[in-house]
Residue, then its C-alpha position, 0 to 999 in steps of 0.5 A: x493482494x489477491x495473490x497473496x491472500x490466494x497463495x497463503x490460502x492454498x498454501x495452508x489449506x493445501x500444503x498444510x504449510x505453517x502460518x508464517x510460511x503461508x504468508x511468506x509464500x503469498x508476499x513472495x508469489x506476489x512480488x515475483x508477479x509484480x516483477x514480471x507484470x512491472x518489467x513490460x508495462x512500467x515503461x510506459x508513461x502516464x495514463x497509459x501506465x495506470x490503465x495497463x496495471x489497473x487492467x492487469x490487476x483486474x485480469x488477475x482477478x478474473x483468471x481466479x474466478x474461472x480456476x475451479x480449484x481455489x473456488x471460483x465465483x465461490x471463493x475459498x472458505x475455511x481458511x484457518x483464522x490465525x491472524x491476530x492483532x499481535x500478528x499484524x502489529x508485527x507484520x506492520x513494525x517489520x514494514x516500517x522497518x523494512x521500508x524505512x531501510x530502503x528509503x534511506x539505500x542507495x537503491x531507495x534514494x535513486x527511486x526518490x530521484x526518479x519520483x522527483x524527476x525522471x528525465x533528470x535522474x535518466x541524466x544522471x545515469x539512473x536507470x529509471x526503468x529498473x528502480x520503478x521496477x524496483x519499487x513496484x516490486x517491492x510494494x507488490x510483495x508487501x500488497x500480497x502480504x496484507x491479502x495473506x494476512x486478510x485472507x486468514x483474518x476473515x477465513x475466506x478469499x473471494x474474487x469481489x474482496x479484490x476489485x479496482x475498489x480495493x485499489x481505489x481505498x488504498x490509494x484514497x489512504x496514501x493520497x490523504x496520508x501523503x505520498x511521500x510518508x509513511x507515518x501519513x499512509x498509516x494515518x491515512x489509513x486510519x481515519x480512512x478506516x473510521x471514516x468506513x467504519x462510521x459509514x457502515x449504516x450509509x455504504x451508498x454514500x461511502x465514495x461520495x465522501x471518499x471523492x469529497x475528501x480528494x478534492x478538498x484535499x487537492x484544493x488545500x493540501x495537494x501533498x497530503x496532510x504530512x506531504x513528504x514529511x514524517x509525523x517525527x519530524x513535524x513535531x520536532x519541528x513545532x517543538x523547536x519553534x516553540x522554544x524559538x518563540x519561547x525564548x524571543x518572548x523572553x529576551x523582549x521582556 
């Protein structure tokens, strides 16, 4: 999100760019930072990956701190505020489909594959390293087009806007949403959303419900409120089981 709420900033501050075009540079300088910064470290295993793309992310962040032109410590301030409901509306529409598309690819069930099991997928002769690559490309550019569109939100980019608690929020939306859906992230991100917003008077408890809310939601729902499932299909679901039950009730009377 940092680069491309940075690179949308200096694009339109600096270059004078159009607004379309300034985000559209911060999603691609940020996918082409998650290419290069995926390559190296996704092919490590388990902690060791989380701590290598955690680190990364907070060297990212110093490294802004310290380059004086985009403001340092300061931030940037005075970012045109162009980003209007309709905009995000649309950027979130063009993600759902872009996203869906994928899923439903070649490319997009190889990655499921290799969610699902990676030595197995490997057997196959998957190459698991370049589809996690992949997606980890692809979630980075969408991550640099949500900072594009924050920074033009709020007028200001600053270095504290994108800590490992950032990071923690996101990941607390698609853990609860489920992480296998995409309905349940924009759902997770929703009640996460009111969930923050209620808590505003009680920032000091904030993470303490966030905690709270993992574990039980390890203890009863390990995969999420939708799991792997779409809001479409559980409801579809219920309703033929209600005719289901509709019609047996009617043939027993």
């Amino acid at each position: 999100m940092a680069i491309g709420a940075y690179v949308s900033a200096v694009c339109t501050m600096f270059f004078h760019l159009p607004f379309i075009c300034s985000i559209l540079a911060g999603a691609a300088a940020a996918g082409v930072l998650g290419f290069c910064i995926g390559t190296p470290t996704l092919r490590l295993q388990g902690d060791y990956l989380a701590i290598a793309t955690l680190g990364m992310g907070e060297i990212i962040r110093i490294c802004i701190l310290n380059i004086p032109q985009v403001g340092g410590a300061s931030g940037m301030s005075g970012i045109p505020t162009e980003t209007t409901f309709p905009w995000l509306f649309g950027c979130m529409i063009v993600t759902l489909f872009v996203l869906k598309n994928i899923i439903n690819s070649n490319q997009g069930r190889a990655c499921l594959s290799v969610r699902e099991n990676a030595i197995a997928a490997e057997a196959m002769g998957i190459n698991t390293t370049a589809f996690k690559v992949f997606a980890f490309t692809v979630a980075s550019m969408f991550a640099g087009l949500a900072g594009a569109l924050f920074s033009h939100y709020f007028g200001i980019a600053h270095p504290s806007s994108f800590t490992f608690m950032r990071s923690f929020d996101i990941m607390t939306m698609v853990v609860l949403g489920g992480l296998g859906s995409l309905s349940g992230s924009i759902v997770g991100a929703v009640l996460l959303t009111f969930i923050a917003a209620a808590m505003q008077s009680y920032p000091e408890y904030r993470m303490i419900v966030y905690a709270l809310l993992l574990i039980i939601l390890m203890l009863y729902r390990p995969n999420g409120i939708f799991g792997d499932k779409e809001l479409a299909s559980v409801i579809l679901s219920k309703w033929k089981k209600g005719g289901e039950n509709d019609g047996t009730t009617a043939e027993n009377k």
